[in-house]
Backbone as CSV, one residue per row, in Angstrom:
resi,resn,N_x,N_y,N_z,CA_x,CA_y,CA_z,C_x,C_y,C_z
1,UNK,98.309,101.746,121.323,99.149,102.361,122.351,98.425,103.559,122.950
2,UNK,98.057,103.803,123.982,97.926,104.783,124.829,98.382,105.813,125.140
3,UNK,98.255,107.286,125.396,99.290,108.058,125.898,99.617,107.883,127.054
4,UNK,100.803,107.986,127.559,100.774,108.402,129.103,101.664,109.844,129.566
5,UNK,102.290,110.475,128.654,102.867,112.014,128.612,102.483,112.507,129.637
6,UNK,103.064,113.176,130.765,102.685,113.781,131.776,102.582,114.899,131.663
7,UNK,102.822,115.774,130.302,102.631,116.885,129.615,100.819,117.185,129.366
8,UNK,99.947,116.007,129.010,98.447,116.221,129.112,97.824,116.382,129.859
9,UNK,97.356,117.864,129.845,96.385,118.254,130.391,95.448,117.679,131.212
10,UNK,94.464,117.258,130.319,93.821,115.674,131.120,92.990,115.197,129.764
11,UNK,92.120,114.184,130.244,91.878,113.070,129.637,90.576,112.848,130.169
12,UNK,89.436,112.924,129.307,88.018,112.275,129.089,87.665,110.896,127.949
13,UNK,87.819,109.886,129.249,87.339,108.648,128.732,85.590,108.432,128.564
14,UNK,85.250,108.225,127.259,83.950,108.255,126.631,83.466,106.622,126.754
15,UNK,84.426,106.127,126.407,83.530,104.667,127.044,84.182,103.698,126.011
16,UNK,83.984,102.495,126.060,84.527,101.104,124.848,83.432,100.734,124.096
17,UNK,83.418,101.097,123.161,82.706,100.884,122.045,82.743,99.184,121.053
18,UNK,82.745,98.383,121.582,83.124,97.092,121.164,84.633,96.765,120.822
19,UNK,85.161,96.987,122.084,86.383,96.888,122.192,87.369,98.166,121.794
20,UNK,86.668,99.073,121.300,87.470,100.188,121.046,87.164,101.576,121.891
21,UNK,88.304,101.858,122.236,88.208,102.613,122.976,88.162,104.211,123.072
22,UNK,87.197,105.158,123.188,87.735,106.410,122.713,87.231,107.710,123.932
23,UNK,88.251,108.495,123.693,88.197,109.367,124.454,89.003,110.595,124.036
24,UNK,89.148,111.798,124.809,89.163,113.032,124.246,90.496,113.351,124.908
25,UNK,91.449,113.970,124.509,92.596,114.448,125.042,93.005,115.697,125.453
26,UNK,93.265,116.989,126.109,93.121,118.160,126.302,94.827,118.380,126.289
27,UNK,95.237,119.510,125.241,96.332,119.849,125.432,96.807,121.385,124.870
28,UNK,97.540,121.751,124.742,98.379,122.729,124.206,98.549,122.825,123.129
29,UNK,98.933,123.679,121.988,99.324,124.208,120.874,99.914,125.820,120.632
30,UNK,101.150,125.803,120.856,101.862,126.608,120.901,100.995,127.860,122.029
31,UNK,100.785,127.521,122.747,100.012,128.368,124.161,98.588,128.527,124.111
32,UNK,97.655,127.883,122.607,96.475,128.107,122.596,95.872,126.176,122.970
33,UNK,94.812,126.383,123.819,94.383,125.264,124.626,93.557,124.437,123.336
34,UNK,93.567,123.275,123.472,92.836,122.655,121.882,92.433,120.980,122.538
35,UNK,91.721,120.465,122.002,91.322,119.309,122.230,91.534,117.781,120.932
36,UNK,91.585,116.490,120.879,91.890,115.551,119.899,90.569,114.575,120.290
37,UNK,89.831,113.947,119.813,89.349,112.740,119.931,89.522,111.776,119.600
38,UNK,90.232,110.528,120.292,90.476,109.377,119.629,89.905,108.021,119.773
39,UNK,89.946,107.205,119.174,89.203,106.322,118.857,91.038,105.289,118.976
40,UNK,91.195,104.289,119.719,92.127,103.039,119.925,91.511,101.553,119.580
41,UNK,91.978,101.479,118.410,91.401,100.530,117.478,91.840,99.262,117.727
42,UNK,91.514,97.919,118.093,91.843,96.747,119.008,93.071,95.915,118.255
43,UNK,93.112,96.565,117.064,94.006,96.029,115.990,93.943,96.659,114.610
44,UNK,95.243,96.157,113.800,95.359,97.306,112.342,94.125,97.214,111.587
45,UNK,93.124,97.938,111.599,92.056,98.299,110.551,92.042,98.917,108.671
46,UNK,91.633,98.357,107.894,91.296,99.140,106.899,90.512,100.179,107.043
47,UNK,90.943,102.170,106.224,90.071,102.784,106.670,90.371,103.477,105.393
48,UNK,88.942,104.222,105.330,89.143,104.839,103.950,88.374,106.775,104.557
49,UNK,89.380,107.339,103.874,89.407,108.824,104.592,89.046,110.009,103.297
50,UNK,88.435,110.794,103.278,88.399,111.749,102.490,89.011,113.009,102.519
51,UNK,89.987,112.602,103.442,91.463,113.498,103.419,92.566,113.051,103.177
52,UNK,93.056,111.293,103.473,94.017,110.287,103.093,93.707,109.385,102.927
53,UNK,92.425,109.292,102.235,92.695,108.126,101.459,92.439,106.709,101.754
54,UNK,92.859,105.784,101.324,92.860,103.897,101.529,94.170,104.315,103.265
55,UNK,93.904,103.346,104.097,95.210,103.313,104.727,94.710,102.079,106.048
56,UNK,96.000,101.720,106.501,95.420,100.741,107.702,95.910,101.007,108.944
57,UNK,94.818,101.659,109.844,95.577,102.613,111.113,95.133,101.735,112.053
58,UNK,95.715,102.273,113.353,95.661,101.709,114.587,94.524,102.785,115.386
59,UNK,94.613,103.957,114.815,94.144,105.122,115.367,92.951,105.471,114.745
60,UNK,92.174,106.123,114.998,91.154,107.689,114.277,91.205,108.889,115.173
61,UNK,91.189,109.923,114.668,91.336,111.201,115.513,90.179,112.642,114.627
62,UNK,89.772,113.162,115.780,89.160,114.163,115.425,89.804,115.227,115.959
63,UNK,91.009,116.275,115.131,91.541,117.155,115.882,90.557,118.584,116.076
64,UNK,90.251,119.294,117.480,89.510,120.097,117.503,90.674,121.703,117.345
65,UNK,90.626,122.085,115.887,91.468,123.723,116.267,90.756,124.826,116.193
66,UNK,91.382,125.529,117.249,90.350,126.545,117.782,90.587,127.914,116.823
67,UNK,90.017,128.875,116.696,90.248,129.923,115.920,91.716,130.742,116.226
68,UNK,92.340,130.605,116.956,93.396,131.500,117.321,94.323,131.128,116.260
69,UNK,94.372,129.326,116.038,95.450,128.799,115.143,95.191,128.955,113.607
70,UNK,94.229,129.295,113.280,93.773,129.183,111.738,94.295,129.604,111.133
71,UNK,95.200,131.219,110.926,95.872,131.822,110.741,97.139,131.086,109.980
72,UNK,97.519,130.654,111.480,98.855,130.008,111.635,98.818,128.894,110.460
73,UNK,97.802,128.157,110.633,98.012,126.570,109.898,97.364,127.312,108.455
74,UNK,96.891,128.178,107.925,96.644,128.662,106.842,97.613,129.747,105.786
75,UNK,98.410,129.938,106.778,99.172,130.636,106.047,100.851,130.187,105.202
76,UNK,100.841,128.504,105.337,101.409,127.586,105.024,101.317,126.284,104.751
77,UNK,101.309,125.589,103.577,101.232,123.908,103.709,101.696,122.879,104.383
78,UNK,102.918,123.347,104.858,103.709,122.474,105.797,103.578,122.928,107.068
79,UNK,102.647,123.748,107.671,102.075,124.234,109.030,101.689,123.349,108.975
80,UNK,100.382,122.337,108.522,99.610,121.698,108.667,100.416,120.169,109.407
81,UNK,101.591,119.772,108.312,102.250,118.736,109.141,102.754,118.817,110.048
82,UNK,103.320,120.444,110.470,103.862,120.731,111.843,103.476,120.641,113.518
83,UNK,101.959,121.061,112.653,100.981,120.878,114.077,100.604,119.572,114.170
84,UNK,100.561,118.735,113.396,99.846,117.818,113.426,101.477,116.755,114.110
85,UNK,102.600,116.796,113.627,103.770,116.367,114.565,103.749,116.748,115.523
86,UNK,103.779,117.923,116.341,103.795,118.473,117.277,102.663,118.474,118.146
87,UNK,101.316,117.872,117.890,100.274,117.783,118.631,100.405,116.202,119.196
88,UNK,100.807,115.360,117.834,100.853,114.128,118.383,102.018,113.607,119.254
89,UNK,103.270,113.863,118.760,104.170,113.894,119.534,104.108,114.455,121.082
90,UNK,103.581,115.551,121.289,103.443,116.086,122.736,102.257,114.736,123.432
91,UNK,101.125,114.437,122.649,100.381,112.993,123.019,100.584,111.887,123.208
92,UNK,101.896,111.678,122.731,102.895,110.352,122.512,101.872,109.313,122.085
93,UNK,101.253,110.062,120.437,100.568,109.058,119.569,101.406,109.137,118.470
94,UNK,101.020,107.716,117.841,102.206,107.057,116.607,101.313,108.178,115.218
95,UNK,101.784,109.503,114.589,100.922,110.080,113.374,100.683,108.717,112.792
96,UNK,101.969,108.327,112.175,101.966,107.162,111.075,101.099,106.183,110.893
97,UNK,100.158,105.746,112.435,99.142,104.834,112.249,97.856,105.635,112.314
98,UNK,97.990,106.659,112.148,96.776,107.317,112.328,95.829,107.999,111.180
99,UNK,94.673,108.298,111.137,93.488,108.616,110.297,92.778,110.026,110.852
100,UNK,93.354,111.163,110.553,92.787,112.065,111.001,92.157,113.273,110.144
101,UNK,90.907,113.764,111.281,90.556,115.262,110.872,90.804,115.887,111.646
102,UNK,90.562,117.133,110.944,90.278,118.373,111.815,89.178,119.113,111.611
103,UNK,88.465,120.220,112.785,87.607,120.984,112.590,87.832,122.105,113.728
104,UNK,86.801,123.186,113.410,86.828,124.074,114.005,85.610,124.088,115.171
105,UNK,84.891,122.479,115.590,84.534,122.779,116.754,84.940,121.273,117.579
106,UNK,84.811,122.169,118.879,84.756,121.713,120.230,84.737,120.476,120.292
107,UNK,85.560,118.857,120.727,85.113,117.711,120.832,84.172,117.926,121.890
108,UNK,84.039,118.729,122.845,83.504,118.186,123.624,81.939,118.441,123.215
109,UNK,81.992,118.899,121.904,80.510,118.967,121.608,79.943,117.803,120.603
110,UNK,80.794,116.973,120.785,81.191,115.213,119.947,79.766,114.559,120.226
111,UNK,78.857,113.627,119.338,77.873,113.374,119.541,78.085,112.067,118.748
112,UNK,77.921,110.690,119.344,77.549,109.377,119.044,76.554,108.314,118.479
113,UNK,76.284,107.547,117.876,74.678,107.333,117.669,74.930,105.662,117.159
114,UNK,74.668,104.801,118.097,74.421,103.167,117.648,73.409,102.844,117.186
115,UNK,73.536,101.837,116.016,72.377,101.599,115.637,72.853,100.040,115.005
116,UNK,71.788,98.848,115.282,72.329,98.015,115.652,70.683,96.528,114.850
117,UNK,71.297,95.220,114.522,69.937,94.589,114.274,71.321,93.246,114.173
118,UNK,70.569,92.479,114.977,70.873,91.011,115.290,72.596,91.233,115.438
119,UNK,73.328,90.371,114.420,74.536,90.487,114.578,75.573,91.410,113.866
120,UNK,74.877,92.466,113.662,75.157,93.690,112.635,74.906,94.962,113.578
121,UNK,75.986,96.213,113.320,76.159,97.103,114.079,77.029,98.196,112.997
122,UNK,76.363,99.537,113.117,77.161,100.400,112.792,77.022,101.720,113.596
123,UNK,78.237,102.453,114.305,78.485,103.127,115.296,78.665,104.802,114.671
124,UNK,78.220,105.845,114.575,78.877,107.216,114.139,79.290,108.361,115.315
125,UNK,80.157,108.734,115.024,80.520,109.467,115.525,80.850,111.137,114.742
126,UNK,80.144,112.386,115.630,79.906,113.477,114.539,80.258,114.680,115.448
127,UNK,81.033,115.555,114.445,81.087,116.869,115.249,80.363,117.700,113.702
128,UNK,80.050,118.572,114.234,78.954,119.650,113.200,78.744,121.048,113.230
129,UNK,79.446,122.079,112.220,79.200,123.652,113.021,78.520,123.717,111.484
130,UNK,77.744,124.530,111.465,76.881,124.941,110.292,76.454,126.697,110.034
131,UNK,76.882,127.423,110.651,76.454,128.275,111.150,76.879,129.613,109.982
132,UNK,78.468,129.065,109.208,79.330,130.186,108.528,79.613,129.758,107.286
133,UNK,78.711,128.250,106.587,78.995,127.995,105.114,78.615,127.087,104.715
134,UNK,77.363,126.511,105.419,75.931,125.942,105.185,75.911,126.441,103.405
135,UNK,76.089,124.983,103.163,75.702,125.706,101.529,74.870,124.605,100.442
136,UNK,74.300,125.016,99.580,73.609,124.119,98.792,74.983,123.635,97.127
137,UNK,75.446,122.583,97.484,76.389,122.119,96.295,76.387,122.427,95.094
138,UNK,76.982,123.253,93.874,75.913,123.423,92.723,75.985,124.378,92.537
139,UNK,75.335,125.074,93.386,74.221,125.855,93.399,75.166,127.421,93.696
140,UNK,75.378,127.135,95.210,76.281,128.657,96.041,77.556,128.442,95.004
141,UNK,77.873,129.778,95.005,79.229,129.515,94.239,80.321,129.104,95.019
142,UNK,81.283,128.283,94.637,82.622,128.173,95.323,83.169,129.067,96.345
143,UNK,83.141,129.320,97.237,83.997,130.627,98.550,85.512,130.649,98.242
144,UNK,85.801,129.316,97.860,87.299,129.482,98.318,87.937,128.694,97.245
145,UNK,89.244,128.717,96.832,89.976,127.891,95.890,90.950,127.115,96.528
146,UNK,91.320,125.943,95.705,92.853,125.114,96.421,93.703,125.886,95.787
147,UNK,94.821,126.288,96.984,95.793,126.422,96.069,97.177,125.871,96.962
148,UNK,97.798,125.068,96.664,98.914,124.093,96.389,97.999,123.600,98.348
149,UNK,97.206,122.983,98.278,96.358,122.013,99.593,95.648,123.066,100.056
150,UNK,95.910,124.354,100.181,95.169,124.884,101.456,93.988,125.296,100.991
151,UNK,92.995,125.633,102.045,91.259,125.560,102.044,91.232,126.582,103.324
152,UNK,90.047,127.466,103.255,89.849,128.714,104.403,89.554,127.340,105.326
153,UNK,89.850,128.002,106.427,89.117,127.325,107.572,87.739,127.431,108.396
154,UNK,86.931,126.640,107.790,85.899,127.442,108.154,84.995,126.055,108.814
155,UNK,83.762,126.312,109.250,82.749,125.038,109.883,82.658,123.445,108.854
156,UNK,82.281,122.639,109.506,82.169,121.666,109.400,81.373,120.268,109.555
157,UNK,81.083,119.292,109.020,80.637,118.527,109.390,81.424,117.411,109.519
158,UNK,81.919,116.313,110.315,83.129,115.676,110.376,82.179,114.219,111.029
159,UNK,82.488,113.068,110.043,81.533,111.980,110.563,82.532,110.722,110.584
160,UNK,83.082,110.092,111.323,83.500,108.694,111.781,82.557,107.601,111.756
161,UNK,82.601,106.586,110.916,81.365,105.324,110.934,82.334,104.557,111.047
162,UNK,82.206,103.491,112.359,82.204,102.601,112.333,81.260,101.199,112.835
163,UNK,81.851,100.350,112.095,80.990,99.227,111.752,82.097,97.786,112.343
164,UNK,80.949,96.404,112.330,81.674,95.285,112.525,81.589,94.551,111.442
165,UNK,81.355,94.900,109.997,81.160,94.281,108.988,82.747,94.827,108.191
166,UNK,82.860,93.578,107.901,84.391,93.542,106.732,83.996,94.030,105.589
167,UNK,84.152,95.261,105.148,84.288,95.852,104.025,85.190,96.184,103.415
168,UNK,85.157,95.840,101.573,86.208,95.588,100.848,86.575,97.263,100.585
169,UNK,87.179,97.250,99.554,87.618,98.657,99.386,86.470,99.305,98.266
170,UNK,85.606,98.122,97.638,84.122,99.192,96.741,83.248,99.573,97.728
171,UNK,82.860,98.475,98.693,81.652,98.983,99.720,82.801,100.009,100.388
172,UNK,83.956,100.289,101.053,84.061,101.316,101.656,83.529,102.534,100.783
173,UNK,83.866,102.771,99.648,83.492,103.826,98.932,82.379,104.100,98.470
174,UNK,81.692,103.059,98.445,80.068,103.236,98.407,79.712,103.755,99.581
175,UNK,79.970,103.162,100.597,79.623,103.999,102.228,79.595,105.231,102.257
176,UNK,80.559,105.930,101.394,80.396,108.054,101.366,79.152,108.085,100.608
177,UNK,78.597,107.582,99.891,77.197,107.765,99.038,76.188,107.857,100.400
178,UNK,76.205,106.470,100.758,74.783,106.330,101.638,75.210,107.454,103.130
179,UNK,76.571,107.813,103.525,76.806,108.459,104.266,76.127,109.799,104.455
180,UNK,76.928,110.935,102.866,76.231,111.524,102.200,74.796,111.833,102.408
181,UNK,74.265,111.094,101.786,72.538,111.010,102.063,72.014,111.501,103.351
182,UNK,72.327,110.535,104.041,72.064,110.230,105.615,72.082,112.099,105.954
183,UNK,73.408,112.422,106.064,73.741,113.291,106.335,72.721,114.806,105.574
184,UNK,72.346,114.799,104.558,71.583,115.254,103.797,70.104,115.499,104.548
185,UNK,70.194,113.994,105.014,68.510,114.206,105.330,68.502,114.887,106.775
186,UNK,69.766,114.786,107.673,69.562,115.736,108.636,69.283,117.478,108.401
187,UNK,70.251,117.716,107.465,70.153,119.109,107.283,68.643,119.331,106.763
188,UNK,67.952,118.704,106.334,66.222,118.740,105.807,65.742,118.630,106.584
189,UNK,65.525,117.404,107.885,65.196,118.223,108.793,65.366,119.108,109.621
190,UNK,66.340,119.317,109.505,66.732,120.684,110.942,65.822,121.670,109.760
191,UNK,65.943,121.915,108.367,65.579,122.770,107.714,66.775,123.983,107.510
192,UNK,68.257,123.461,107.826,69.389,124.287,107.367,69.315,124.593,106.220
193,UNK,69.249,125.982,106.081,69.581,126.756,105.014,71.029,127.153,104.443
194,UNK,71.426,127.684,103.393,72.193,128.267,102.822,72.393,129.502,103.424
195,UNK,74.004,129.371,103.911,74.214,130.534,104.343,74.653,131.795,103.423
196,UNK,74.869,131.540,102.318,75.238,132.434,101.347,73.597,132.697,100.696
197,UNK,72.393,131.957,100.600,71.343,131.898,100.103,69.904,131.665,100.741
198,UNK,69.508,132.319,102.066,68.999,131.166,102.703,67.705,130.467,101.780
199,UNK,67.180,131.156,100.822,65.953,130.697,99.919,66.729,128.904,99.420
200,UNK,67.659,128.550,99.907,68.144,126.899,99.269,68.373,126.383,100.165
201,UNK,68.082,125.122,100.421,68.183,123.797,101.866,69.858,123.799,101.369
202,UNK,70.581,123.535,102.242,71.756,123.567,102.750,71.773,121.924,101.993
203,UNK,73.225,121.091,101.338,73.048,119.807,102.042,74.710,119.243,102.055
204,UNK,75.357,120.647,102.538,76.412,120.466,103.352,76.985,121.667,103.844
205,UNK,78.568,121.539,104.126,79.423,122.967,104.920,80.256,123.448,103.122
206,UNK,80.502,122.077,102.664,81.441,122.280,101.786,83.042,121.985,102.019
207,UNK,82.830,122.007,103.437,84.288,121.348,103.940,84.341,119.798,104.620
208,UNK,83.295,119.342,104.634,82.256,117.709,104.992,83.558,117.010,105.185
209,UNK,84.022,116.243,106.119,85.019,115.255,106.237,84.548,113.697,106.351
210,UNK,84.870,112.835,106.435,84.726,111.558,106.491,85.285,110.112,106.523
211,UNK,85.455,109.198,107.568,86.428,108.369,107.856,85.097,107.203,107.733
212,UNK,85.474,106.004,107.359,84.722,104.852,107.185,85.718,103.866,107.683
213,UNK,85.718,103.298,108.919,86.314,102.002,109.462,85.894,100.533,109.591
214,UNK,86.309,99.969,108.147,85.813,98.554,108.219,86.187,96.929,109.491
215,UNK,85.472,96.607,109.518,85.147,95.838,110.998,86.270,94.302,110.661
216,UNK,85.979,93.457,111.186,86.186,92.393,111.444,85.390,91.049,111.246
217,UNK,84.248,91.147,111.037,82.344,90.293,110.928,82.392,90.279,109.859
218,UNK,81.406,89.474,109.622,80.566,89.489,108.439,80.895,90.156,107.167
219,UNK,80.939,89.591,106.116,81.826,90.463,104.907,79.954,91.125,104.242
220,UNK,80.548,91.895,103.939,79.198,92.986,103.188,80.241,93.734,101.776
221,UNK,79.748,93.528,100.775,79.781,93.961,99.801,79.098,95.407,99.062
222,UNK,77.996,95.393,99.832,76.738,96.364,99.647,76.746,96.825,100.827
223,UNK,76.424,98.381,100.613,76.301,99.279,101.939,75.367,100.095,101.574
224,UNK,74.162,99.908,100.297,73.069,101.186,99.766,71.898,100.602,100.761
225,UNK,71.178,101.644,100.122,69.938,101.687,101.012,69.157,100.528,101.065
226,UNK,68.668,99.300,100.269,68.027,98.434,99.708,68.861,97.401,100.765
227,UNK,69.997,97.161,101.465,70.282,96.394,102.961,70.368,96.952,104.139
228,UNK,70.466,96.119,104.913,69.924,95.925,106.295,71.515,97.255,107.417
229,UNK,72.790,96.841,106.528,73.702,97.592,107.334,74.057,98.756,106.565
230,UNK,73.015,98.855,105.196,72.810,100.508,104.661,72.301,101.410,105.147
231,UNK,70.679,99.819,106.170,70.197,101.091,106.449,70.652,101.719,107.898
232,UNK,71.272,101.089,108.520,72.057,100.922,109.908,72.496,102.416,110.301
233,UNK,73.827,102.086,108.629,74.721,103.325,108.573,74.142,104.897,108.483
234,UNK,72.831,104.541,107.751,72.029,105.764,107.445,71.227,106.155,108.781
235,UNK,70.824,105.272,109.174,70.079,105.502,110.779,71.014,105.983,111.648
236,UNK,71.830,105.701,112.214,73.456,106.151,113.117,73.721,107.534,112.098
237,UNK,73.800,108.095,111.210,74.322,109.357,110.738,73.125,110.234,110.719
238,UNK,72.219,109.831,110.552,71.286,111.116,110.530,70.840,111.391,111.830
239,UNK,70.810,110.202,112.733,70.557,110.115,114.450,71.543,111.559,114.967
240,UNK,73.154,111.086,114.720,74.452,111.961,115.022,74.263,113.484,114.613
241,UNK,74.094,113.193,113.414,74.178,114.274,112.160,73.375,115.237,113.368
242,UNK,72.242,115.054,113.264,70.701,116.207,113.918,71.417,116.500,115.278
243,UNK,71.808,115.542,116.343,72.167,115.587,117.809,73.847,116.772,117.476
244,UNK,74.729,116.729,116.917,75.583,117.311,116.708,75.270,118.726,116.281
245,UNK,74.468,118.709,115.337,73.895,120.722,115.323,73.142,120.909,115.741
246,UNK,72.145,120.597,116.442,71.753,121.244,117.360,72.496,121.884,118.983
């Protein structure tokens, strides 16, 4: 389903991605201006999220919140569902079929990367701020604690893969491994450091998000490095990964 709300701002169509369609939405949040990226999925998909989980959406979304709201959505757990009703609802998108993040930058600084061999294809999509908690895993100490969900709000790396290969629910979860990696080897080359350390290669934010959308094709079991749509996935994320921070 589409929006058509005459309440939006406007609307940047990015293009159809093998039938799926995605583009960026510009709207409101309680008077501060904010942006969504979505992805209109041709039919119900399996997707596996590292914020919710197993689920089968119609949607993916990258919500962009800007610093004014952080406050707001941090200083409560049920802020978080509020905005997130109230963003979609004003969009006249269904939450319930949907797969979302959030971050603290800009869609419009959204960066894409196909990578593709005979009848096999895997697509990423990446937003990336590195700038305030670039950190080496391990290593930097913890910044922040959970306490009953909430997390500071701080930069990010936020990666969408999708693919036309039918993946079960082990290869989806193998996919954050080789994702992972991928993603790893960008920050090595850019040569991101630790922002708490810079003497340590960075090989994340610490707040890293991740959506894996299994296809319709070809069933794949295996998604590591040693096949052909491992190495796909890894080529498309480190392509994104680098084009997104810079």
């Amino acid at each position: 389903m589409l929006p058509d709300n005459k309440d939006i701002l406007k609307r940047k169509v990015l293009g159809k991605f093998h039938r799926i369609k995605g583009e960026i939405l510009y709207h409101q949040f309680r008077g501060v201006k904010a942006n969504v990226f979505v992805l209109y999925l041709p039919e119900t998909r399996r997707i596996l999220s590292s914020r919710q989980g197993f689920k089968r959406v119609n949607l993916v979304c990258n919500c962009y919140v800007p610093e004014p709201l952080w406050e707001f959505l941090e200083s409560q757990f049920r802020n978080w569902k509020v905005y997130l009703e109230e963003v979609f609802n004003e969009l006249n998108l269904p939450l319930d079929k949907a797969a979302v993040l959030s971050t603290g930058v800009n869609m419009e600084d959204l960066v894409w990367v196909e990578e593709s061999f005979e009848n096999l294809w895997a697509l990423a999509f990446v937003t990336a701020g590195v700038k305030s908690n670039a950190m080496r895993i391990g290593e930097d100490r913890a910044g922040s604690i959970e306490r009953n969900g909430q997390f500071e709000k701080v930069s990010t790396i936020n990666t969408i893969l999708l693919t036309n290969v039918l993946l079960d629910l082990a290869a989806l979860s193998a996919s954050f491994i080789t994702i992972t990696e991928a993603k790893v080897i960008a920050l090595q080359d850019l040569d991101i450091r630790s922002s708490y350390n810079p003497r340590w290669q960075a090989t994340g934010t610490g707040t890293d998000q991740i959506i894996v959308v299994s296809g319709k094709g070809p069933r794949c079991t295996y998604v590591g490095g040693h096949c052909k749509i491992g190495e796909l996935i890894a080529r498309a994320v480190t392509s994104a990964t680098i084009k997104a921070i810079k």
